[in-house]
VEXFI-692803 format. One record per residue: residue in one letter; x, y, z of N, C-alpha, C in turn. Coordinates in steps of 0.05 Angstrom, whole numbers, padded with zeros to 5 digits, always signed. Atoms other than C-alpha are relative to their C-alpha. Example, Ala and Ser with C-alpha at 12.3 -4.5 7.8 and 13.67 -1.06 7.14 Angstrom:
// residues 2
A+00018-00024+00000+00246-00090+00156+00018+00024+00000
S-00016-00024-00001+00273-00021+00143-00015+00022+00014
***
This chain:
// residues 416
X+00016-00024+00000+00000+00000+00000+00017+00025+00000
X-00016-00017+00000+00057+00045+00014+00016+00008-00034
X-00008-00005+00035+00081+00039-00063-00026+00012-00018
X+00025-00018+00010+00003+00056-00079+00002+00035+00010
X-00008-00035-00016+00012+00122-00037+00014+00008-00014
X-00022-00015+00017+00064+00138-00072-00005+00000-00037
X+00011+00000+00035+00037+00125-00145-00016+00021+00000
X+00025-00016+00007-00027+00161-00131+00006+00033+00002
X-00008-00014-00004+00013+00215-00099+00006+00027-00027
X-00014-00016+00024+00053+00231-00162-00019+00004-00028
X+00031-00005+00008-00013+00227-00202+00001+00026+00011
X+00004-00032-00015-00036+00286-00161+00014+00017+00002
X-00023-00025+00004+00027+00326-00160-00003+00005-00026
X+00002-00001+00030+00026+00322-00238-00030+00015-00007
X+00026-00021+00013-00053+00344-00248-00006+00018+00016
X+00002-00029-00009-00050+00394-00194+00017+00016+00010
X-00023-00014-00004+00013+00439-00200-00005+00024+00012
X+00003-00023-00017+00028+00494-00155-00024+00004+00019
X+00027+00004-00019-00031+00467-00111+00009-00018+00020
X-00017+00006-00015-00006+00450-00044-00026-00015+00018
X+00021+00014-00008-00083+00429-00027-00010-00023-00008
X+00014+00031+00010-00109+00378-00072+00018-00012+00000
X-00008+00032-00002-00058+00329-00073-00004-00005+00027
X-00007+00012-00031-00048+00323+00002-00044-00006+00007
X+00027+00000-00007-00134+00324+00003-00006-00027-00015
X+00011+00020+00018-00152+00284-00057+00020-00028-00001
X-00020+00027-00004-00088+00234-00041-00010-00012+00022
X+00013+00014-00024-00122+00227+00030-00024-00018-00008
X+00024+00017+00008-00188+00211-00004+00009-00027-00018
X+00000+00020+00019-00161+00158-00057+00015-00016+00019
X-00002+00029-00008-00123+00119-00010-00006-00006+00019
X+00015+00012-00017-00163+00117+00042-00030-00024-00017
X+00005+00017+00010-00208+00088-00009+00005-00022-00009
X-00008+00034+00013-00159+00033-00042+00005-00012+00021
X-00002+00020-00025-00149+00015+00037-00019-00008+00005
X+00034+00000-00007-00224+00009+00046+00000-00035-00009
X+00012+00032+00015-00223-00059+00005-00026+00007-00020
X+00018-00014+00019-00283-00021-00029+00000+00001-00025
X-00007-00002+00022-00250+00002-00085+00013-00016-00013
X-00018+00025+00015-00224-00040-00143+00015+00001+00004
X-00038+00009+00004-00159-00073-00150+00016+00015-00017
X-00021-00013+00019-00140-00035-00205-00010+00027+00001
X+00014-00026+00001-00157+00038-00176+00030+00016-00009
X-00032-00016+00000-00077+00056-00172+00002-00005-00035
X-00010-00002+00040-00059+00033-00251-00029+00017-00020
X+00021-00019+00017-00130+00068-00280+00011+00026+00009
X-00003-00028-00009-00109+00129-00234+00024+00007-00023
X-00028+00001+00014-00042+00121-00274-00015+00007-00033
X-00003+00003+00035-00063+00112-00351-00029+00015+00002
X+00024+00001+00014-00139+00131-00345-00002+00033+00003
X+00000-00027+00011-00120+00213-00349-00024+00012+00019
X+00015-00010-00011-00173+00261-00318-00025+00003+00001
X+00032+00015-00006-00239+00223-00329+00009-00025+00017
X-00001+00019-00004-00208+00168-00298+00009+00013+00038
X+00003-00019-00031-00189+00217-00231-00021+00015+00006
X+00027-00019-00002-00248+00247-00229-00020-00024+00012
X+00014+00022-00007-00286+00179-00222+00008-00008+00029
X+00000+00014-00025-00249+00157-00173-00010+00014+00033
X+00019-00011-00037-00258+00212-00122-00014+00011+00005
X+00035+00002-00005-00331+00218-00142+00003-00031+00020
X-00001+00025-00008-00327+00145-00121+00012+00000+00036
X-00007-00016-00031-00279+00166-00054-00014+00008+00009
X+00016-00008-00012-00325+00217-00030-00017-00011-00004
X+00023+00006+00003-00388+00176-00039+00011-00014+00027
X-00006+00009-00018-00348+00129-00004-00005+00009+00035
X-00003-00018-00018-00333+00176+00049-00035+00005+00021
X+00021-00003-00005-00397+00196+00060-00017-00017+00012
X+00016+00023-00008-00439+00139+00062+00006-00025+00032
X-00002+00015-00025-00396+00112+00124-00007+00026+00020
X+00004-00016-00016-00403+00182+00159-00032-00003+00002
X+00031-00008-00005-00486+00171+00148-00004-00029+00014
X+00003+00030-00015-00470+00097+00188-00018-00017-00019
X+00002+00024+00020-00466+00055+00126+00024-00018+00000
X-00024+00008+00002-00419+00002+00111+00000-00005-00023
X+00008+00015+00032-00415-00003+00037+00026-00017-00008
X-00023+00031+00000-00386-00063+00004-00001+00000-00023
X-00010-00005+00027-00349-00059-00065+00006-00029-00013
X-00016+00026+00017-00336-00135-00083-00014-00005-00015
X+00016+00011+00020-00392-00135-00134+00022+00017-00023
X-00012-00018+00016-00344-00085-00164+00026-00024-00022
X-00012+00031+00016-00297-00155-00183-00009-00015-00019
X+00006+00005+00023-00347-00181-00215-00018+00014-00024
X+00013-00012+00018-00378-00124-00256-00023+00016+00006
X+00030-00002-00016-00433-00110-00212+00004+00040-00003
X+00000-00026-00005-00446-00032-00190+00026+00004+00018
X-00017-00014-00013-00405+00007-00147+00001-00006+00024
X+00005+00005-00025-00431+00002-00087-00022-00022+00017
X+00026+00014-00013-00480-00040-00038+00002+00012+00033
X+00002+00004-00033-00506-00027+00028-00031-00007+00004
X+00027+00019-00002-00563-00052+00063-00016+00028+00024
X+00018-00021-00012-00619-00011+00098-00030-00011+00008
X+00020+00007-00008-00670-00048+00142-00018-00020-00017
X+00004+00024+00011-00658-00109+00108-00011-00007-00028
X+00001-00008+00023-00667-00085+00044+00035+00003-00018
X-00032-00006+00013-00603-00078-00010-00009+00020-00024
X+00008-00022+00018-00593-00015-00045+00030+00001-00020
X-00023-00010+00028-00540-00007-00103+00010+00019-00004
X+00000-00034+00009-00510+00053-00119+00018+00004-00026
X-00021+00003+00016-00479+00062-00187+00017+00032-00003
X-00007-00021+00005-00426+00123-00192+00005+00017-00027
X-00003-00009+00021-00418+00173-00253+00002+00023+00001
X-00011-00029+00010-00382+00237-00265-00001+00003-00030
X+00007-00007+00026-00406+00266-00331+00018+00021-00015
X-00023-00005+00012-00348+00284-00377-00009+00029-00004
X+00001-00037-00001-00348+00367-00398-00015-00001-00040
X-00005+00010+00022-00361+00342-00471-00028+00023-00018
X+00019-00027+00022-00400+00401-00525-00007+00017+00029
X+00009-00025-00010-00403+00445-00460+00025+00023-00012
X-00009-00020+00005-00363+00512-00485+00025+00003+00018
X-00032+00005-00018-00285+00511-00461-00002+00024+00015
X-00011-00027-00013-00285+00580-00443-00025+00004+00025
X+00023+00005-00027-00352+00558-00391+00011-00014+00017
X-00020+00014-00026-00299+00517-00359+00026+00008+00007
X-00028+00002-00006-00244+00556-00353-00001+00025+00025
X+00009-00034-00024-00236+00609-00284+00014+00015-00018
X-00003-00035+00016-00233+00678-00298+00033-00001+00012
X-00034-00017-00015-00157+00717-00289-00003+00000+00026
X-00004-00004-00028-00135+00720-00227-00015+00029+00014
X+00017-00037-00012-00178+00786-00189-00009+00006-00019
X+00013-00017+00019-00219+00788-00244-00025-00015-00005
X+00029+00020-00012-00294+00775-00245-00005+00004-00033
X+00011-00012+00022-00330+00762-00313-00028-00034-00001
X+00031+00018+00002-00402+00736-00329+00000-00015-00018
X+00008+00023+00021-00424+00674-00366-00025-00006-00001
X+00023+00012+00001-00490+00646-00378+00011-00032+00001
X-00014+00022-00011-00492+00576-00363-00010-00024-00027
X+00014+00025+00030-00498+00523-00431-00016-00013+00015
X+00028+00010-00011-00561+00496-00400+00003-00029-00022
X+00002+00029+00021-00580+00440-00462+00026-00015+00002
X-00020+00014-00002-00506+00422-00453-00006-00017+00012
X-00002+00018-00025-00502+00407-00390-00025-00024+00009
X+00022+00023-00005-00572+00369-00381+00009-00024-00021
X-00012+00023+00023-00550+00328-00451+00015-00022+00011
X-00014+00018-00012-00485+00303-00409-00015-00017+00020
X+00011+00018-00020-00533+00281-00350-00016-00016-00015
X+00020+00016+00006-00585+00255-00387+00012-00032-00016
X-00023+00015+00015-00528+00220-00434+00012-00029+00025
X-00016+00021-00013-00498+00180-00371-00017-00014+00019
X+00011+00007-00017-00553+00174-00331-00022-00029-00019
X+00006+00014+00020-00585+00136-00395+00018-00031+00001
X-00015+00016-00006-00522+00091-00397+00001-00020+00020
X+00004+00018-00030-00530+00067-00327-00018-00012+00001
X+00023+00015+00000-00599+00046-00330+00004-00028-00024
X+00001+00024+00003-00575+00002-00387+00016-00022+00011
X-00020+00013-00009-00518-00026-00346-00018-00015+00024
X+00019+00016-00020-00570-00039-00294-00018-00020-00003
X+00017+00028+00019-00614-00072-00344+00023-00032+00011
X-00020+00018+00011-00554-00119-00352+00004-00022+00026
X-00013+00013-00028-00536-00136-00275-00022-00008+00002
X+00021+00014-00007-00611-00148-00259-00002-00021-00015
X+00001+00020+00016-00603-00200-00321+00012-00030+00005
X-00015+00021-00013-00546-00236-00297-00001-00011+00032
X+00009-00004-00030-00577-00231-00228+00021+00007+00027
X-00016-00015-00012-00521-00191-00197-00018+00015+00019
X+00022-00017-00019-00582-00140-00169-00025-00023-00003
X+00024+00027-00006-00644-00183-00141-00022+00025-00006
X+00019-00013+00008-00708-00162-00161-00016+00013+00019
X+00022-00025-00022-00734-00129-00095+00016+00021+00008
X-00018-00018-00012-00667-00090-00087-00001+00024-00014
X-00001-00025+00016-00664-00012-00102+00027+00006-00007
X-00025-00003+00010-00622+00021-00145+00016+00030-00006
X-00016-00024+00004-00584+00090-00143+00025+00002-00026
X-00025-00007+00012-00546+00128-00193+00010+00028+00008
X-00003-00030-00009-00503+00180-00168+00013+00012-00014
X-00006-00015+00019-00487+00232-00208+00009+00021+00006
X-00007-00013-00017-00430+00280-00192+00010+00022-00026
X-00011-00017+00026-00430+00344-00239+00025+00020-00006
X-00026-00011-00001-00368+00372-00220+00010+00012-00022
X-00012-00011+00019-00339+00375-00288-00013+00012-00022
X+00013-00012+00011-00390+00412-00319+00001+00028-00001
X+00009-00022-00006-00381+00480-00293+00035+00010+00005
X-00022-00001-00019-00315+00511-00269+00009-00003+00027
X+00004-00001-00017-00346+00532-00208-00023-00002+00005
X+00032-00005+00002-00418+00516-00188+00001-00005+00034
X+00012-00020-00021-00445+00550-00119-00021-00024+00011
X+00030+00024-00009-00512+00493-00115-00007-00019-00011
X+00011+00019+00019-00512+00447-00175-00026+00006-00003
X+00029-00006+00016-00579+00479-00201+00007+00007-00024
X-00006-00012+00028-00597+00488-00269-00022+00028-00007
X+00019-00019+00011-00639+00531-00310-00026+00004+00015
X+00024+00004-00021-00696+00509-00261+00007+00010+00025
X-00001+00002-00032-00672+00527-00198+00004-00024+00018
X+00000+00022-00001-00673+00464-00190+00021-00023+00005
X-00022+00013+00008-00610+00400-00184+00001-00004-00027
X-00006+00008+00025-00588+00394-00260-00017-00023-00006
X+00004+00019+00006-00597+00331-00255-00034-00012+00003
X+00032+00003+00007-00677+00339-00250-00013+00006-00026
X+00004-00015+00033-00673+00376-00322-00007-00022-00018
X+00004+00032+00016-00659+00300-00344-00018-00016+00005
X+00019+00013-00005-00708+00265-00311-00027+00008-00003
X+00021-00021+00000-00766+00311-00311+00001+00012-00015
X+00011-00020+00010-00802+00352-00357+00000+00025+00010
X+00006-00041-00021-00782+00420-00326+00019+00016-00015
X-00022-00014+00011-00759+00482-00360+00004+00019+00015
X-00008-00024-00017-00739+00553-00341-00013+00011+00013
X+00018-00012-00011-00772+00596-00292-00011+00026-00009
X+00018-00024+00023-00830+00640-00333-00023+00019+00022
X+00011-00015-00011-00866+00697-00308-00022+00011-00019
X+00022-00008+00022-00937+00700-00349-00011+00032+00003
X+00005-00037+00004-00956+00770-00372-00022+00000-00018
X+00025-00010+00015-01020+00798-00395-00005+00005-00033
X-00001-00011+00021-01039+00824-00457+00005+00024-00008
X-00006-00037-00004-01031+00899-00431+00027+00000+00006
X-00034+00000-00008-00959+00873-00408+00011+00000+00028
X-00001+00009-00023-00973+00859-00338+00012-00019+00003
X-00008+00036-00013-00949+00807-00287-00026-00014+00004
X+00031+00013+00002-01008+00761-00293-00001-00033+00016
X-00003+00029-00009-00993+00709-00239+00032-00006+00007
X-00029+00008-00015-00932+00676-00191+00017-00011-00028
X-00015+00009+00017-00871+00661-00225+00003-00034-00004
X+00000+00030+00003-00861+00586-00249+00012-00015-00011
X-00006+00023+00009-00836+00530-00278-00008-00006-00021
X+00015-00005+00020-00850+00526-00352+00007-00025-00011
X-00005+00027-00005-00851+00449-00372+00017-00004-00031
X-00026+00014+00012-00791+00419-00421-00007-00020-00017
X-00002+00035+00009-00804+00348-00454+00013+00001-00021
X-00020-00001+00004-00746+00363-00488+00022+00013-00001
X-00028-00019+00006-00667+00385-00498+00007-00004-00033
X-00010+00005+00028-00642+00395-00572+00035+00002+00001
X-00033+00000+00016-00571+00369-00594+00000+00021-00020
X-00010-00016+00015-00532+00410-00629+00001-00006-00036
X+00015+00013+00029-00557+00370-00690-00024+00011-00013
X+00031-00013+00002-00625+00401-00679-00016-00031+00004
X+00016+00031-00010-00646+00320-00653-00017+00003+00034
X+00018+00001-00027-00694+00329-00591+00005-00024+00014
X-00004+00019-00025-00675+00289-00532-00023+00004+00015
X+00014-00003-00013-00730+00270-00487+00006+00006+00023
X-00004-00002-00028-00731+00295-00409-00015-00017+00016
X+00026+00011-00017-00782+00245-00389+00009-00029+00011
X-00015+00038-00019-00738+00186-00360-00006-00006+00021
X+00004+00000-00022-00763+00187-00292-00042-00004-00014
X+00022+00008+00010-00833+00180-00334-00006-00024-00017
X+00005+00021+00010-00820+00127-00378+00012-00035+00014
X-00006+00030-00013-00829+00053-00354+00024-00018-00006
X-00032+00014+00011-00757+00037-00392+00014-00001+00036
X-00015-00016-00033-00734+00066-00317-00005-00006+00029
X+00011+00004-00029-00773+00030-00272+00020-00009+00023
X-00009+00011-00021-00720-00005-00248+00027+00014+00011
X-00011-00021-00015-00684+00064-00222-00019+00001+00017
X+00013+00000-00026-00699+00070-00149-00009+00048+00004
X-00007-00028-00005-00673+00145-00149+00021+00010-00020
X-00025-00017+00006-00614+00193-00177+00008+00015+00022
X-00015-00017-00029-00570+00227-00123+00021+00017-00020
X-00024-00015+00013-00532+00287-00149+00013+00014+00024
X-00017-00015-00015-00470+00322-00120+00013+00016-00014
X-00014-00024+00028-00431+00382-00154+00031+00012+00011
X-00033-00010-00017-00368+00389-00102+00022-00017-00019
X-00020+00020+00011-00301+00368-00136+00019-00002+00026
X-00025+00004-00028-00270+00360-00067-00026+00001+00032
X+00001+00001-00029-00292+00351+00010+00020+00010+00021
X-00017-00012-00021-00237+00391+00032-00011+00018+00024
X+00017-00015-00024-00266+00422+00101-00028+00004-00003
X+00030+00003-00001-00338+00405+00088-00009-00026-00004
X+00010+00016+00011-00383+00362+00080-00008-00006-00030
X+00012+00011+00024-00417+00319+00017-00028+00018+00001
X+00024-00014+00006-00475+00362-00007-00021-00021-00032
X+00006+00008+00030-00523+00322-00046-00035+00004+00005
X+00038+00010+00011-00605+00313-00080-00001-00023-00004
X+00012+00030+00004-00641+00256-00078-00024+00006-00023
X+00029-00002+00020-00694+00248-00137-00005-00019-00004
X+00021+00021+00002-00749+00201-00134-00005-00011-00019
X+00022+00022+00027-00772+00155-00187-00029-00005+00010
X+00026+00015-00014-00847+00158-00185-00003-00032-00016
X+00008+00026+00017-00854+00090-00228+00027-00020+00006
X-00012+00018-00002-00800+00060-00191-00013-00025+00010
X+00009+00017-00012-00813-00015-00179+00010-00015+00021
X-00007+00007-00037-00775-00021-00113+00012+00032+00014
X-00014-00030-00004-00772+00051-00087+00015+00001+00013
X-00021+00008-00012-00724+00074-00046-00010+00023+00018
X+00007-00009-00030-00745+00100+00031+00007+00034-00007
X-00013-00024+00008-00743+00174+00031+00021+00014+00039
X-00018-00005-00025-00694+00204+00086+00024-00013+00007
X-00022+00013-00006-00641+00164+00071+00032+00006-00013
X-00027-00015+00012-00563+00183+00049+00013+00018+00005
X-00004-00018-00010-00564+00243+00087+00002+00021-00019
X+00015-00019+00029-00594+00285+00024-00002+00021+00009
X+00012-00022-00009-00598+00360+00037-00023+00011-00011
X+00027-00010+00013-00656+00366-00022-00007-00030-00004
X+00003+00037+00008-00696+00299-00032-00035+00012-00011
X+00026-00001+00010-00752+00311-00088-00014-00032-00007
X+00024+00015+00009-00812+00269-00098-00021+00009-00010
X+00012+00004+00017-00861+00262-00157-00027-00010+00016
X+00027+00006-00019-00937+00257-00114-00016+00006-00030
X+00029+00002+00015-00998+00236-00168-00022+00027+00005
X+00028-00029+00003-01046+00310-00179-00012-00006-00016
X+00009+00001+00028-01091+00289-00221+00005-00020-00022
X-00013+00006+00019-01067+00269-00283+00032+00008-00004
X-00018-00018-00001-01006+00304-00271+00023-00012+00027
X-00010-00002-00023-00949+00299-00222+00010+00022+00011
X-00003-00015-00014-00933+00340-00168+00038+00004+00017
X-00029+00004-00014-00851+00357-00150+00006+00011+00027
X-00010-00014-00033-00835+00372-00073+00019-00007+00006
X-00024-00005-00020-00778+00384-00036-00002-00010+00023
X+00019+00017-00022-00802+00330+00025+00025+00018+00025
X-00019-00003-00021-00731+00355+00059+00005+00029+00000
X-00004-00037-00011-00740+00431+00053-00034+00001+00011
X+00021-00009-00023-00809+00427+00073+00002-00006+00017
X-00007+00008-00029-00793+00394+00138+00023+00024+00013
X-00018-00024-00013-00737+00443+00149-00022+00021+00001
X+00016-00014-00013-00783+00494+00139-00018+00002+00020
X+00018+00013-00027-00830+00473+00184+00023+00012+00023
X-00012-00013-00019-00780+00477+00230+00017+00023+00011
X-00009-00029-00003-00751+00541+00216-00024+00012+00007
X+00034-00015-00012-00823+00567+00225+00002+00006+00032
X+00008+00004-00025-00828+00542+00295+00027+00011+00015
X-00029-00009-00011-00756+00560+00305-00008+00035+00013
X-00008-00031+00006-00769+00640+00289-00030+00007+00017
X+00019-00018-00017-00835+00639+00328+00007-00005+00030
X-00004+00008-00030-00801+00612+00394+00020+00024+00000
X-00025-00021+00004-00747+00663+00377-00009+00031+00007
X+00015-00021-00005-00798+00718+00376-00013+00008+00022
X+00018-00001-00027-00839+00703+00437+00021+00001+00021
X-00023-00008-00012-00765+00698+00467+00009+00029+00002
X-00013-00034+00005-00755+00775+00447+00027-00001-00013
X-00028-00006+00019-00687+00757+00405+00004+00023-00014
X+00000-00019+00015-00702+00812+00362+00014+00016+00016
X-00021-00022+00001-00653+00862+00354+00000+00028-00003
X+00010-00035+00011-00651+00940+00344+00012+00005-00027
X-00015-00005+00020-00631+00956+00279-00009+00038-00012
X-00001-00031+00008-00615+01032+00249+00006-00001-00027
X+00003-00015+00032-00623+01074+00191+00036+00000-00001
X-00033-00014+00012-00549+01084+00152+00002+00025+00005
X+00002-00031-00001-00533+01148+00167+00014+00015-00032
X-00011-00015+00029-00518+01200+00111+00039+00004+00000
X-00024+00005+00002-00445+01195+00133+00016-00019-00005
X-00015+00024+00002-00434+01125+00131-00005+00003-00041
X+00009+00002+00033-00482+01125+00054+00024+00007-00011
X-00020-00021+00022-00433+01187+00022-00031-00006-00028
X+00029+00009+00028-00471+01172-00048-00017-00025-00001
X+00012+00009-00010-00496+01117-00036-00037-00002+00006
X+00013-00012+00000-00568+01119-00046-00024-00034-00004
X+00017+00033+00003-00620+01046-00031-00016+00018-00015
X+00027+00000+00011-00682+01035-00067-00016-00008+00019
X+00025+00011-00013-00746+01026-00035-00008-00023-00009
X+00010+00028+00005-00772+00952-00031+00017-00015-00012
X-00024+00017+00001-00704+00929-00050+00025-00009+00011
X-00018+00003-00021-00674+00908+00009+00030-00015-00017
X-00015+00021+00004-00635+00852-00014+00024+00004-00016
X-00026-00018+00016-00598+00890-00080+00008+00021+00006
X-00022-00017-00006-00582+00941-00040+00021-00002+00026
X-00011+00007-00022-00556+00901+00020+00027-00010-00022
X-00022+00006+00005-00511+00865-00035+00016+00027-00016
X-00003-00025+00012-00499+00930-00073+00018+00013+00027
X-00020-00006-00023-00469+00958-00004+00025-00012-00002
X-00025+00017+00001-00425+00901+00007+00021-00013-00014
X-00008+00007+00016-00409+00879-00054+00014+00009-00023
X-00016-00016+00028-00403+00928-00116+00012+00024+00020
X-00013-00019-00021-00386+00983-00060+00024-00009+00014
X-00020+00002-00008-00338+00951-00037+00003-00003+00036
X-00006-00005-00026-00347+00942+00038-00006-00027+00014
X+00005+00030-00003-00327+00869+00041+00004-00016+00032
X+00013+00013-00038-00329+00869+00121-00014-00002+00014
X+00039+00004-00010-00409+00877+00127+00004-00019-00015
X+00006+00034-00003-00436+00816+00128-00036+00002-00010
X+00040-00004+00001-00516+00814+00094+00000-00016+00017
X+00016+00026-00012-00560+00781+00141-00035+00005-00012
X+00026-00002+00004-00619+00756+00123-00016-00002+00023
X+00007+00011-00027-00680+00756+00167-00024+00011+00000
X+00008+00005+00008-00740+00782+00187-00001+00031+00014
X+00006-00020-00012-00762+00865+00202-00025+00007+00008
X+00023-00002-00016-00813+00871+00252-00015+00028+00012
X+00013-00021-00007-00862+00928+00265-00026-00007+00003
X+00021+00001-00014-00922+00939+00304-00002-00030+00032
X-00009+00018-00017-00886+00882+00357-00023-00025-00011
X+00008+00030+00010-00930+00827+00317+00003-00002-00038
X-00001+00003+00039-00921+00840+00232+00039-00008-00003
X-00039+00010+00005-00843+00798+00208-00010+00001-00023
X-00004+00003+00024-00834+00817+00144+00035-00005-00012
X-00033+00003+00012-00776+00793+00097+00019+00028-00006
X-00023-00022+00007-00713+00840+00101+00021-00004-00008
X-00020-00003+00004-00646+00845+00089+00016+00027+00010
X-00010-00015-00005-00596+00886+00127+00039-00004+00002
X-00025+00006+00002-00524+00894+00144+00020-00004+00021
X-00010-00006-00037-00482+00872+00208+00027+00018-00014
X-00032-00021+00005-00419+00924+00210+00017-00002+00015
X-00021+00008-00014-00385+00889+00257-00012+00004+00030
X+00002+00004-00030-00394+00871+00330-00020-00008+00005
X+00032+00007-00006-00466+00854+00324-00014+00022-00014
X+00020-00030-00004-00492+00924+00307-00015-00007-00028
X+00016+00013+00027-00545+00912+00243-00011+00039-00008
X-00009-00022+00023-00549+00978+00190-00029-00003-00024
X+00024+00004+00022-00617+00984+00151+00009+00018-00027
X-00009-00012+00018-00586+01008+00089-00026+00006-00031
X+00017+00005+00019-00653+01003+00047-00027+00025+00024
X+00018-00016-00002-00698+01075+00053-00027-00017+00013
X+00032+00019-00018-00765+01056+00110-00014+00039-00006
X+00024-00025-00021-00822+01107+00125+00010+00015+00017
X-00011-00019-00021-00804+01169+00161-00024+00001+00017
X+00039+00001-00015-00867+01152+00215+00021+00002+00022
X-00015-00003-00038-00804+01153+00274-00008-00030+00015
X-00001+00030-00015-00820+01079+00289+00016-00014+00007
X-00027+00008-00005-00774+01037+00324-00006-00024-00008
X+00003+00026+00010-00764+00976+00283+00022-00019+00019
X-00018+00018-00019-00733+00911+00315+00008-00020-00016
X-00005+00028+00023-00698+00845+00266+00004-00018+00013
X-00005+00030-00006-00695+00780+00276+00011-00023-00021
X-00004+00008+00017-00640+00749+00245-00010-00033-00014
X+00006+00021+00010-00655+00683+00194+00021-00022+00012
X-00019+00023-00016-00630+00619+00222+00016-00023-00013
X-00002+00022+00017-00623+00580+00158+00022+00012-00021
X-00024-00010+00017-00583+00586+00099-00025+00011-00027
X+00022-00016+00032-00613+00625+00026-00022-00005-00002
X+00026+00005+00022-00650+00577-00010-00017-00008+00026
X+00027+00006-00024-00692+00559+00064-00011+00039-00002
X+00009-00028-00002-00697+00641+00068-00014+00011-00021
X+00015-00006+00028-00721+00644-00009-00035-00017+00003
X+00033+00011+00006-00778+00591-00001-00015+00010+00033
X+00023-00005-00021-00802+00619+00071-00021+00026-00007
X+00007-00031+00000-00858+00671+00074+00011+00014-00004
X-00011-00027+00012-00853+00736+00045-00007+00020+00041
X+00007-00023-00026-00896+00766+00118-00013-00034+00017
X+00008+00019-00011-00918+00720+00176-00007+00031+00032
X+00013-00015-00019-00962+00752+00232+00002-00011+00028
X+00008+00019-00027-00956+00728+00303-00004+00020+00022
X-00002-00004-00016-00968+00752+00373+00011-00007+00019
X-00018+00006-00033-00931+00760+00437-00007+00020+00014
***
């Protein structure tokens, strides 16, 4: 093993020069993996000849690893000898599969994968049809590999089956693994879902909440329509789920991943399990299905109950107008807390406020959504123009992170 260490090592010195982090990180992850017994026999010679789809696999493969023992699994790789999937573990006497797949960079746009200059910021739009193509492309592949094992009876016919899907190399840098939807990417492929549309009148109004405008397909660059409806067609039943992740490293964090449901799977797979931070499910409306977030509504929920125990506690805070000396020019908009909280901090330049999100309270029972600015020590900075009525407002910062602060109430009423 000590001669593996040292192979994989020089691997990693070679694809990450003048980086004093990933080898010593990503060398920890790979051979703690080829010690595992987990990983194949031949992880050190692929690491060697199989170039940077072939490192990329593996420590998608590592961190899953990783992971799945931190959520008190033991997964077991010897189907991997004979051809089988990736992984197995068992879950209340049940056996779940997991097959891994990092989706190569392949017709996304080089210069969408390459970072900007050093101290220098520049905008991209994000090849959307690409990127879903690659998922839909591998996640396609797997299901027939799965076909194959259920054939040779490698997978038993009551066991579920995961593919996890780690988009890493799609992006340079990606912030949430969402796509065009708001959404994990990797729902663009499964699901009929397109961008988020905002219907307008015939006078040119907003005519209704913003939404979800439905997909049932991506076009190659051929002009050939790919379907999004794989999680709809019965080719698929025998996907339990998709799990996506979009980190190319676990250095000082955790694994961040989605779970997505197969409604037409024919051995589902438990929801709450993997330690998922988003886990959608497909619920029968009608004729129609219905997509929820089962693990942000429960968080919400409990942020709810959180911010009204918080309230009836008196947490709330005092928060003040900016003064005209701190502004200079400087000048908020009304009703746009939020672009002028990052507008402060951000294009202004005053990168040692801190936004907080949260919630500004008046009349000691109305929390409406705000955005303000701590300036250090605690003190919080309403940098967004209020009513000159002389009221003393009070905040209560948010307890969660964004996207929980995006889907909570806009106003919530309580008494104390």
């Amino acid at each position: 093993m000590r001669d593996a260490k040292r192979r994989i090592e020089t691997v990693l010195r070679q694809a990450f020069p003048n980086n004093e982090i990933a080898p010593r990180h990503f060398g920890e992850l790979l051979v703690e993996y080829a010690e595992s017994g987990v990983g194949p026999p031949n992880l050190v010679n692929e690491i060697e000849t199989g170039g940077e789809r072939a490192l990329w696999s593996f420590a998608w493969e590592a961190m899953l690893c990783r992971h799945l023992r931190t959520q008190g699994y033991e997964p077991k790789g010897t189907a991997k000898r004979t051809g089988g999937p990736d992984f197995r573990i068992e879950h209340a006497g049940r056996t779940i599969w997991i097959e891994a797949v990092v989706p190569a960079p392949e017709d996304v746009p080089a210069d969408y994968l390459e970072p900007p200059p050093a101290g220098k910021f520049r905008l991209r739009s994000k090849p959307d049809a690409e990127r879903v193509l690659r998922c839909m492309s591998v996640i396609a592949d797997k299901r027939y590999k799965v076909d194959g094992y259920l054939a040779k009876g490698i997978i038993g016919a009551a066991d579920c089956v995961i593919i996890a899907v780690n988009i890493c190399r799609l992006s340079d840098l990606d912030p949430d693994g969402n796509g065009i939807t708001r959404m994990p990417l990797s729902m663009e492929a499964v699901f009929p879902i397109g961008p988020l549309v905002v219907p307008i009148s015939s006078d040119g109004k907003i005519d209704g909440p913003m939404q979800n405008a439905p997909r049932f397909a991506v076009r190659k660059a051929s002009g050939e329509p790919i379907k999004t409806t794989a999680f709809l067609d019965p080719a698929f039943v025998n996907i339990s789920a998709v799990i996506q992740a979009h980190q190319k490293d676990m250095h000082e964090r955790d694994l961040v991943l989605a779970t997505i449901h197969n409604p037409l799977a024919l051995n589902p797979l438990p929801t709450g399990l993997l330690g998922a931070q988003k886990e959608f499910v497909a619920l029968a409306h009608g004729d129609d299905y219905q997509l929820r977030d089962v693990r942000l509504e429960a968080r919400l929920q409990e942020l709810t109950e959180s911010l009204t125990r918080r309230f009836l506690a008196r947490e709330d805070r005092i928060v003040r107008p900016v003064t005209a000396a701190e502004a200079g020019d400087f000048v908020g908009e009304r009703n746009k807390c939020k672009e002028n909280v990052n507008n402060w901090c951000f294009i202004r330049e005053h990168f040692q406020h801190v936004p907080v999100r949260g919630w500004l309270i008046s009349g000691d029972c109305v929390l409406d959504k705000h955005s303000v600015v701590d300036i250090g020590g605690g003190e919080l900075v309403d940098v967004t123009p209020m009513p000159e009525d002389g009221a003393r407002l009070t905040f209560l910062p948010h307890d969660g992170n964004e996207d929980e602060f995006a889907a909570m109430p806009n106003q919530l009423i309580l008494a104390r």
